[in-house]
N, C-alpha and C positions, 0 to 999 in steps of 0.2 A: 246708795245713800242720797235725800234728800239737798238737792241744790243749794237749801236756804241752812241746811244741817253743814253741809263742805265749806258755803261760805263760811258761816261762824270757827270750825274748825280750822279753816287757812288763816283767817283773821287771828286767831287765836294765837297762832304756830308762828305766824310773822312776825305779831307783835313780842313774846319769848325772842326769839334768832336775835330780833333786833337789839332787845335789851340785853341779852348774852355780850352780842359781839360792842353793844356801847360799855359793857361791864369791863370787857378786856381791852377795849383799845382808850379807853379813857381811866384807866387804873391808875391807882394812888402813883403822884412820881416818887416819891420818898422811898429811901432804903432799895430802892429797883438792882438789882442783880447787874453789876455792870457788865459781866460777861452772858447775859441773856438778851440786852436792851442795847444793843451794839447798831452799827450800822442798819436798816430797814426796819428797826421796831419790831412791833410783835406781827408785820406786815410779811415778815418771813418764814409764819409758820406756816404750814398746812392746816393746822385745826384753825387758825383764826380765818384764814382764805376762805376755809370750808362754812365755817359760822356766816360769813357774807355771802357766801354763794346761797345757804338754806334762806337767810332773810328773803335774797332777791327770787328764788325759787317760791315760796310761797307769797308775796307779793304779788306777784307774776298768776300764781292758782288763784290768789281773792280776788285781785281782777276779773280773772276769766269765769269766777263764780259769779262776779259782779254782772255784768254784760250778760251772762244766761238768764239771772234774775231779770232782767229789766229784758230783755227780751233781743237784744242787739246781736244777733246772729251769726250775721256776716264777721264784726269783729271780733267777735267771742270765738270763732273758729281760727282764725290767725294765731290772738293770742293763747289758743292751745297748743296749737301747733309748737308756738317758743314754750310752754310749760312741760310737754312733753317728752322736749328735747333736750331741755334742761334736768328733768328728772332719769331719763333715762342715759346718759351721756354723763352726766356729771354728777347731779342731786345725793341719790343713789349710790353708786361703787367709790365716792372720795367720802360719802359719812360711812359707809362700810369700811372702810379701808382704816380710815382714823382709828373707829372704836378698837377694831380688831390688832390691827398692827401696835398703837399706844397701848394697849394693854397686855400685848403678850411681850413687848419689849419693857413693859415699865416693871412685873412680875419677874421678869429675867435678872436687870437691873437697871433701876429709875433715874441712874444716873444720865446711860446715855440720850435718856428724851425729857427725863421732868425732872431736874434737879432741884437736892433738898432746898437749895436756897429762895425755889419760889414759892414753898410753903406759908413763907412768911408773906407776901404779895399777894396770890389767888388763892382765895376763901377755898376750903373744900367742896362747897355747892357747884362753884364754878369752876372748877376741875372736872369733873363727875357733868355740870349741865354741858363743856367744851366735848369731853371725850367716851362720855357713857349716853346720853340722853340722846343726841345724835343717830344711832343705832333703830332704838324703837321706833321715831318719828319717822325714818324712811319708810320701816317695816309698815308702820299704819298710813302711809301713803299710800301703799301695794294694797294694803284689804282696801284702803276706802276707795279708789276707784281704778278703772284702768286707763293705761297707758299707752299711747303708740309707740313704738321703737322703732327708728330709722332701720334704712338697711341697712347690715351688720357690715360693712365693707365704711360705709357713710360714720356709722355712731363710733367702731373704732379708729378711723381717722381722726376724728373729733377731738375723742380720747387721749388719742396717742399725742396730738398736738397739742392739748391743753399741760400732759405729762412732761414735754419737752420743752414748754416757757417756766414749768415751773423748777424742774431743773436746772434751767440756765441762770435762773433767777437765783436759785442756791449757789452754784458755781462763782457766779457774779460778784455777791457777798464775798465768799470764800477770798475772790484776786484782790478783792477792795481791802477785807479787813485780816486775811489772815488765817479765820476763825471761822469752822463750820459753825452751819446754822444748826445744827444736832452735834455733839460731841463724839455720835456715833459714829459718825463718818469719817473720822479721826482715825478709828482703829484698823482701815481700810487703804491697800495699797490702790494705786491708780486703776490696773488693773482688775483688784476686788470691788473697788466703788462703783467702777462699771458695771461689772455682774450683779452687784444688790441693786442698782438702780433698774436693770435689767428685770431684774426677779421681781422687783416694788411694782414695775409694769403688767408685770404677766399676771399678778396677784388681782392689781387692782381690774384687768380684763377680767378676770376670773369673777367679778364680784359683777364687773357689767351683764358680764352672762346668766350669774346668779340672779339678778334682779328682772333679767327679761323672763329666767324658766320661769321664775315667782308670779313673773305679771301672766306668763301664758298660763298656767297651771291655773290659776285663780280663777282669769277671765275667760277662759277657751281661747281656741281661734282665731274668733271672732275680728275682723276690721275695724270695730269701733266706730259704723257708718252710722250709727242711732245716737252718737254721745249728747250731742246736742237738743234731743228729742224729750 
């Protein structure tokens, strides 16, 4: 794909993430779900974390599209290098995760992750733009170009450490207010919580791996020594 073609589609993709995640976190206050909008906001989701993370992700690719247009080399390689890592590490396997997991447990029942009560609050557009749209945009991430992946020792550390502030950050809620940040985690003895939180882990590796076979399948081999060419 055309350099001046990626810019315009990461400009595109940023500006959407942005106005998504300004959609949700500046939401009407009125009638708000007092058992949803507790302690941390809607700061404690995963889908809204993830909406910030995609903004700063393609931010991060308009830049580095920017900088190849204009010819600036040396920095346009640097800031690949954080666009890469961010797509591959994070970008990738947490909007994997979202779409996949929110919808096989909202199908199961919607209780324990979207209750009916914020029907009334988030428009159906932005339900479906937080936890279905997500999905595709990674996917045409992978066709529209490739990717470096750290070494897989490197990118699941990364990983694993990102999974374990976010956890702690659940847990945290949890001592402060009482109240899981998912009602799902309710239904779990200490024990079991551990094991789902366990499995959530191995899933979302699962999804890190999915996205590197995609990137190798796609792109070959290849080093990526000519990206900037």
């Amino acid at each position: 794909m055309e350099i001046s073609t990626l810019a315009t589609y990461h400009c595109l993709a940023f500006v959407w993430y942005f106005f998504v995640a300004y959609s949700i976190v500046y939401i009407r206050t009125e009638e708000q779900p007092s058992e949803v909008f507790l302690y941390g906001g809607q700061w404690k989701y995963l889908t809204v974390l993830n909406l910030i993370l995609q903004a700063v992700f393609y931010g991060v690719s308009f830049l580095a599209d920017v900088l190849r247009l204009i010819k600036k080399l040396r920095c346009a390689k640097c800031v690949i290098s954080s666009r890469d890592l961010l797509f591959s590490v994070l970008a990738f396997p947490v909007s994997t995760f979202v779409c996949i997991s929110f919808w096989t447990l909202y199908s199961y029942n919607r209780e324990l992750v979207y209750p009916r009560s914020l029907d009334r609050v988030i428009p159906f557009w932005l339900n479906h733009a937080m936890h279905t749209a997500v999905l595709p945009f990674a996917l045409l991430e992978i066709l529209a170009l490739p990717h470096r992946y750290p070494a897989k020792r490197k990118g699941l550390i990364l990983l694993g450490f990102v999974a374990f502030l976010y956890i702690s950050w659940v847990l945290w809620i949890y001592s402060v207010t009482g109240e899981w940040v998912y009602p799902l985690f309710a239904l779990f003895s200490p024990p079991g919580l551990a094991a789902f939180f366990a499995g959530s882990l191995a899933v979302i590796v699962s999804f890190y791996n999915f996205g590197e076979f995609l990137n190798r399948m796609i792109w070959g081999q290849s080093k990526f020594c000519l990206l900037l060419l």
